[in-house]
N, C-alpha and C positions, 0 to 999 in steps of 0.2 A: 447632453449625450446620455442615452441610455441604453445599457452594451446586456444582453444576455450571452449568459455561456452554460449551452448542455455539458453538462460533466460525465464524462464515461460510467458506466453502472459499478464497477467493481472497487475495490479499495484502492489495491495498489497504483493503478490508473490514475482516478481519482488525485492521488498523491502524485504522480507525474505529469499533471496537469496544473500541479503548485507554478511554476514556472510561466506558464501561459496566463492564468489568473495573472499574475504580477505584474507581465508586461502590460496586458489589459489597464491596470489602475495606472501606473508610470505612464502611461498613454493618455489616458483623460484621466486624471487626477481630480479635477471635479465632477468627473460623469458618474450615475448611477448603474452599480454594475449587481445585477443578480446570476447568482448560479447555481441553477437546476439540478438535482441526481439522488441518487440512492442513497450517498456517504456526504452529501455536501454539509449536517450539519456538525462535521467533525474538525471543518476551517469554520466554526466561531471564534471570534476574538483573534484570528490573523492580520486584520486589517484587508482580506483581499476582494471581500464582495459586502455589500451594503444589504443584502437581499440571501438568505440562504434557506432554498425551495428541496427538502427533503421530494423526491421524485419515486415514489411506491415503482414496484415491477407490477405490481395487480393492476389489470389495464383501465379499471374503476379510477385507480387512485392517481391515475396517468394523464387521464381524460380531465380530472379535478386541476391538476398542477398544468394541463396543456393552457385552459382558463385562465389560470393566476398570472400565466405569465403572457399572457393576451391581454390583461388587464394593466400587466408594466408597461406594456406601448413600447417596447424597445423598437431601437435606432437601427442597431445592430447584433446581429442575431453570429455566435460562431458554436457549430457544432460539432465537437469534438469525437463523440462518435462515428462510428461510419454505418450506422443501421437506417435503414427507409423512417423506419417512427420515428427517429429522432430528427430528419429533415423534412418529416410531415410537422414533428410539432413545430418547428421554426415558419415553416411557412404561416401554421396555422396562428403563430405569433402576431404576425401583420410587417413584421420587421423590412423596412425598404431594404438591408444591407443583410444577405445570409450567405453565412463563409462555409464549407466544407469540403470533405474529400469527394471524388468522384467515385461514385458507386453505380452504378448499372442507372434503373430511372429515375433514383434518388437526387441526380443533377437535375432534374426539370423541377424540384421544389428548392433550389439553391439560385441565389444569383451572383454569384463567385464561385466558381469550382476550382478546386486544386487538385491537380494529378498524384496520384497516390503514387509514392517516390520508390524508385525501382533500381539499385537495392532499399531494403527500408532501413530508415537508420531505428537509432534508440528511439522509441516512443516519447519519451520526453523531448528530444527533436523535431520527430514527426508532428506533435500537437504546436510547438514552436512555428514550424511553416503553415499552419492557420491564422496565429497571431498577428504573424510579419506581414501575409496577405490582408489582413485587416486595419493595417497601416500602427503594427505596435509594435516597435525594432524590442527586441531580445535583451535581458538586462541580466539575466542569471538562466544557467540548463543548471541548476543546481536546486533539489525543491529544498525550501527552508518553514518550519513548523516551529512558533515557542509554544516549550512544552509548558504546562498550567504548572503556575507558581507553587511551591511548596506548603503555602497558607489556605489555598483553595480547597473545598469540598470535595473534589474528586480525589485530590492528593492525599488530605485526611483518608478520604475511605479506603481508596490503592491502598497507602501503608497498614491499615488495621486489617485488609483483608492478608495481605503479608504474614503481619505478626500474627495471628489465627491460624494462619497454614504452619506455625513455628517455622518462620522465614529469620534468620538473625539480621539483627539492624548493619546498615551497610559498612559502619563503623567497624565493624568485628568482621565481617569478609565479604569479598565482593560476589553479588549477585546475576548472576547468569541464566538467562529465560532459555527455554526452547520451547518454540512452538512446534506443535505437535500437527496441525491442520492445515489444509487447504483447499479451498475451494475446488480451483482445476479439476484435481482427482487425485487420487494413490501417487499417481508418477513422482508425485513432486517432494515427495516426503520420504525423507531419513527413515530405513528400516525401524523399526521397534527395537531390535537387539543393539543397535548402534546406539540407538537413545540413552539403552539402558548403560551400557559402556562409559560412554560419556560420560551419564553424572555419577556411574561408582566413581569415575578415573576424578573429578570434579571437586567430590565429597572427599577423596585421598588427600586434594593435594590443598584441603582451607579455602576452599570455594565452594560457594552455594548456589545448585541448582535448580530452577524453578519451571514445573510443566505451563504451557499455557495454550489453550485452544479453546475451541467453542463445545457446549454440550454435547455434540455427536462425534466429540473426539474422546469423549469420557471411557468410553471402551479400551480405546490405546491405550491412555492415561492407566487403566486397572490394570494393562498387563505389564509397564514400566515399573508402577509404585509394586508392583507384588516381585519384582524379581528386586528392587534393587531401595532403600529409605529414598523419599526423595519429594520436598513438597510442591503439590499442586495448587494452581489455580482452573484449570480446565472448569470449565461450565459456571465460574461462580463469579464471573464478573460480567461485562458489557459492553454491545460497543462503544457507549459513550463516556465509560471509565478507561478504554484502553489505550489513551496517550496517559492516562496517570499513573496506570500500569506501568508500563514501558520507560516512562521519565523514574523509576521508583528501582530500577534494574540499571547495571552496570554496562551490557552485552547483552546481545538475543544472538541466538542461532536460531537461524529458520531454511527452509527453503524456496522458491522463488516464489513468496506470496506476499500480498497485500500489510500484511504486519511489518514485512521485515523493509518496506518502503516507507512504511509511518516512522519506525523506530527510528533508522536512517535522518529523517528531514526532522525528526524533534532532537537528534544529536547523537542519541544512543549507538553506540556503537555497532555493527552487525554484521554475522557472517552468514553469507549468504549462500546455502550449500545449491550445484547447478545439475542437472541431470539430463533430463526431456526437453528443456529450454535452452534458449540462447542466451547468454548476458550481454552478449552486444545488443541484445533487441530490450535487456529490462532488467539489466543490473542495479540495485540500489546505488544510487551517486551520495557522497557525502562522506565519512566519516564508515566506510562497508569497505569488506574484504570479499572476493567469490573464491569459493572451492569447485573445485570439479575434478572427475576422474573419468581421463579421454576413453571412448570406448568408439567402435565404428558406426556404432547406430545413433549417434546422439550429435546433434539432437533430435529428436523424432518427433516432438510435440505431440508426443501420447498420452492421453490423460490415465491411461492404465497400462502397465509394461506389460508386454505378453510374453515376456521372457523372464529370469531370474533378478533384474531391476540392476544389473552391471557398474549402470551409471553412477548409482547412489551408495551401495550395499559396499562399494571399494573405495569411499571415503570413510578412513576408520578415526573413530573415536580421539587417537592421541593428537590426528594433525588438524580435526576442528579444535581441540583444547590446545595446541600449541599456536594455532593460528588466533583464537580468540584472545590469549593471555598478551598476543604482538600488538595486536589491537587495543589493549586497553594501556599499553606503556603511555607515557607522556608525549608527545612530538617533541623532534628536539628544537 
């Protein structure tokens, strides 16, 4: 049996499609299972696919991997997306079996359609009702990630890129990430003046702070670190350092993006601040807290507020650090 799975383009996605993988290999246990996508090669060494097909967005490098995996001969084709290209490249696979949602004319390149479910649930369930129609019952809605051993090469570099930013070892006090980015847009991100709040209030009280986001969050980053001491990693690591990262921290604070899903299924604990979004549709599952502050417009799924940003800007400071510090007690 030879099972393809498109994986959604984005991270966090990506990460909620942990679940669907898994029941995929519990299903054919000896079948070869490859998984296509942008993020796919950040489940190496999961155990969930045999085959892991990094999937370029440049439609050169699209055209390349539609090939590679024409060339796997898969059995069964399930696409997790809901875009026309991603049920063009299953057809163009050769796959007798192709599972996905119904989208406009993109059912006539599918030969199992599934009605896209009305209400939707969490994503992590919706990709679940692909699986189940593909004859693979459900074993966990919970993504699960080990994070890279403490001896590994990435791990080595996470911590020396740490101790460089005079990050103190975790021994002396726990470390607390906040991502700074996101994809989406603006909406989804903790004000700047919160940030900064935060890690004074952080720094106060024998906890260490740490920025994290990608290069073009560098700008934020300067206006954080200039009002308030506070070490960064923004722009100096990668994606394929960033579960060493995350496994190397105590807690993340983020908001509803792709990091704060990774940290979640490697174990890391996370608060997930909510705004523009739903968390019934994409709250990090595992070991995660959500914050939110009701407003009437919210959630609006605006990737830019065109108002004062209500949602976010009246989650202060004390009650993510009071909610994160709950987060890292023991269970009892």
């Amino acid at each position: 049996m030879k099972i393809c799975v498109r994986l959604p383009n984005w991270l966090g996605d990506t990460v909620m499609a942990v679940p669907a993988l898994a029941a995929l290999r519990a299903a054919w246990p000896d079948g070869e299972l490859l998984a296509a996508g942008p993020w796919a090669p950040l489940l190496a060494g999961q155990g969930l696919a045999g085959v892991l097909l990094a999937y370029p967005r440049a439609w050169g490098g699209r055209l390349r991997a539609a090939d590679s995996v024409a060339r796997f001969r898969p059995d069964l084709a399930v696409v997790l997306p809901n875009s026309f290209e991603s049920a063009l490249a299953a057809w163009y696979s050769g796959a007798p079996r192709r599972v996905g949602f119904e989208r406009g004319a993109r059912a006539e390149l599918l030969t199992e359609v599934v009605p896209v479910p009305d209400p939707r649930p969490h994503q992590i369930d919706e990709y679940l009702l692909l699986t189940e129609r593909a004859g693979a019952p459900t074993i966990t809605r919970e993504p699960r990630l080990n994070p890279p051993a403490a001896d590994t090469a990435e791990r080595v570099e996470a911590s020396r890129l740490l101790a460089a930013c005079g990050v103190a070892p975790r021994t002396a006090a726990p470390r607390i990430g906040i991502q700074l980015g996101a994809a989406y847009g603006p909406a989804k991100l903790w004000p700047v003046e919160r940030v900064a709040e935060f890690c004074r209030l952080a720094a106060d009280k024998g906890v260490t702070p740490v920025l994290l986001g990608a290069p073009e969050d560098a700008a934020t980053a300067a206006q954080i670190t200039g009002a308030v001491p506070v070490a960064s990693l923004v722009g100096r690591d990668r994606p394929a350092l960033l579960p060493a990262v995350l496994a190397e921290l105590d807690a993340l604070v983020a908001g509803d993006t792709g990091v704060a899903h990774l940290a979640a299924a490697l174990g890391t604990p996370v608060i997930t601040l909510f705004g523009p979004t739903d968390p019934r549709l994409s709250a990090p599952r595992g070991r995660a807290a959500v914050l939110t502050h009701p407003v009437p417009c919210a959630p609006c799924f605006y990737r830019a507020c065109p108002i004062e940003h209500p949602c976010l800007r009246r989650i202060t400071a004390s009650e993510v650090y009071d909610r994160t510090l709950a987060l890292l007690e023991p269970a009892a």
